[in-house]
N, C-alpha and C positions, 0 to 999 in steps of 0.2 A: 872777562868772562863772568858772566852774571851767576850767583850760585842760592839755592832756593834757601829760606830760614833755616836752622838746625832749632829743632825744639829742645825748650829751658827746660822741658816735663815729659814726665813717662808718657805714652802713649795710651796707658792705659789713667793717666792721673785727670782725665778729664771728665769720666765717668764719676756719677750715671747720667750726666747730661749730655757727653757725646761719647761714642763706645769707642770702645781700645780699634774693632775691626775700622769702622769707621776712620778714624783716624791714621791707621796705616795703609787703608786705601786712599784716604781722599789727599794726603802727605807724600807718602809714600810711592805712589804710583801717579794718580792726577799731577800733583804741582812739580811732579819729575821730569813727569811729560813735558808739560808749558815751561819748563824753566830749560828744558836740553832745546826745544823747538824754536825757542825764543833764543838763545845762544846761536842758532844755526840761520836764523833769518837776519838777525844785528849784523853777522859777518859777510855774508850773501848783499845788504843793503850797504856795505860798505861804514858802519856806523859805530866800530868797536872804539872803545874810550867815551862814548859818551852816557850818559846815568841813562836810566828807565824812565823816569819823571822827563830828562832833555827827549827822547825819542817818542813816548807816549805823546809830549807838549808839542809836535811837531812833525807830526805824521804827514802834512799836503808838502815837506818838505821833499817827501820820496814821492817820484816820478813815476811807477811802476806801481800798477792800483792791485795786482796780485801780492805784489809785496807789504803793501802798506797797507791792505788788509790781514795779512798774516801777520805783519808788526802789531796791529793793532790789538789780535783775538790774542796772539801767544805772549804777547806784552804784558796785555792788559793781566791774563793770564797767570803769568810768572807776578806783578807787581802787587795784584791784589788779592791773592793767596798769603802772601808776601806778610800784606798786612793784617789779615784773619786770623793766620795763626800767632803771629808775634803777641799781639793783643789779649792773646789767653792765658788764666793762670788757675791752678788748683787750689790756691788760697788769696783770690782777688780783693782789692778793693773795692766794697762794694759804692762808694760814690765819689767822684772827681774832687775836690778841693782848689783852693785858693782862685786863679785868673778864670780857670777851666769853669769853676762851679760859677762864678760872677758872671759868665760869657752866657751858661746853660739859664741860670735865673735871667737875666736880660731878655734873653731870645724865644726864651718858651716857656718863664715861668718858674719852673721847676724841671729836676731830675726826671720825674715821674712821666710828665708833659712829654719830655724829650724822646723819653726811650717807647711813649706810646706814639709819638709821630713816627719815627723809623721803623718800628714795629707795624704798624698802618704799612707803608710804604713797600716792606718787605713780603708783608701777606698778599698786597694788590699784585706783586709784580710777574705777571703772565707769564709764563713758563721760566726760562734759564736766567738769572741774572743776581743784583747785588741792591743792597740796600745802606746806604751814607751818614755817616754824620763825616763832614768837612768844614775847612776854615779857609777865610781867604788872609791874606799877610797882616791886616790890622786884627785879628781876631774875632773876625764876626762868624759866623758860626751858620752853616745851610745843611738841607736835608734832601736828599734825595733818593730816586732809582735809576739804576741803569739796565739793561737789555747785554745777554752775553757777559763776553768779559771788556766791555764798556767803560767805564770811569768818569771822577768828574775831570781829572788830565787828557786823556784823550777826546773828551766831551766841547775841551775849548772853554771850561768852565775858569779858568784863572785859581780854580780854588785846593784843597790837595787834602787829601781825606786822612782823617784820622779814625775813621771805624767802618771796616768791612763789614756786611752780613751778606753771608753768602747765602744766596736761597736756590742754586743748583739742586738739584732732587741729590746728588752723589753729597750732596754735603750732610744729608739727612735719614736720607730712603730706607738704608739698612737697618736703623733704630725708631724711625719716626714713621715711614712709610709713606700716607700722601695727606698725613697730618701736620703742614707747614706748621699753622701757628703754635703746636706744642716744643716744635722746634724751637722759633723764634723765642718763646718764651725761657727755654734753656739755656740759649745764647749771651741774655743776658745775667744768669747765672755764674759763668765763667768769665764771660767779661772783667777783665782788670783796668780798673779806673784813673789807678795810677800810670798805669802803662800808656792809657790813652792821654790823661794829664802830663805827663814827658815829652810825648810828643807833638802836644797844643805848643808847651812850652818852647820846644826849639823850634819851631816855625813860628811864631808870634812872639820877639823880642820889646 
């Protein structure tokens, strides 16, 4: 049974750049929702014991296109929630080190570069969806958007993400309103480097 993150931090400890209500909505109720709905379609497809990352990677495997698109949306859902809030800290690192920071100067230059491509990317992205930084198994490091709760796993992408931004209006509206990019730029505020640097690490051996 799949079970949604428990946060490391108060609810209220990620103000003032995302609010306490915020955060017990968009935690609290949204990725409750996707992670009980997502529990309930795994067992319906017959798919229990297998991870989020195998069933996301594997979606044309299910026969039943109502299904595998409710794997899809409550998957994707439950996985990349998953990784938005894990990723956050009240007193972050503010820049990646060692493999992480060699991978970001390689591919884009700089720190800076990086977090204004994803940034670019999150502001474009037309109504509901997410914005990436992911790695494929040798460390190379891509950027993207996706539409919904989309991914680069379910996308057939090979590659597995290590930073959500989530540009849902619920993930913003009640603090930012229809002021994405003030959002975006909060985002990386909280953003923990470290955190992301951990998890470059055990995917990239």
């Amino acid at each position: 049974m799949f079970e949604q993150i428990k946060l490391d931090y108060a609810t209220n400890a990620l103000e003032p750049w995302i609010d306490q209500v915020t955060v017990e909505t968009h935690h609290g109720k949204h990725h409750v929702t996707y992670t009980n709905n997502f529990n309930d379609l795994v067992e319906k497809a017959g798919l229990t014991g297998k991870t989020a990352e195998e069933i996301l990677g594997n979606l044309n495997a299910v026969s039943d296109t109502v299904l595998r698109q409710g794997l899809k949306n409550q998957g994707g859902g439950y996985y990349n929630h998953n990784l938005y809030f894990e990723m956050f800290s009240p007193s972050p690192a503010k820049a990646p080190t060692g493999k992480l920071a060699d991978a970001i100067n390689q591919k884009f230059g700089s720190l800076d570069a990086c977090i204004e491509e994803i940034s670019k990317l999150a502001a474009a992205q037309f109504g509901s969806g997410w914005a990436w930084l992911s790695t494929d198994a040798k460390g190379e490091l891509f950027v993207s958007n996706s539409l919904n709760q989309d991914n680069p796993i379910s996308e057939g992408t090979g590659h597995t993400p290590l930073i959500a931004l989530d540009v849902w209006e619920h993930a913003y509206y009640l603090k930012y309103k229809n002021v994405r990019p003030d959002y975006i730029k909060a985002f990386w505020e909280i953003l923990d480097w470290k955190k992301v640097e951990d998890r470059y690490n055990s995917i990239v051996k």
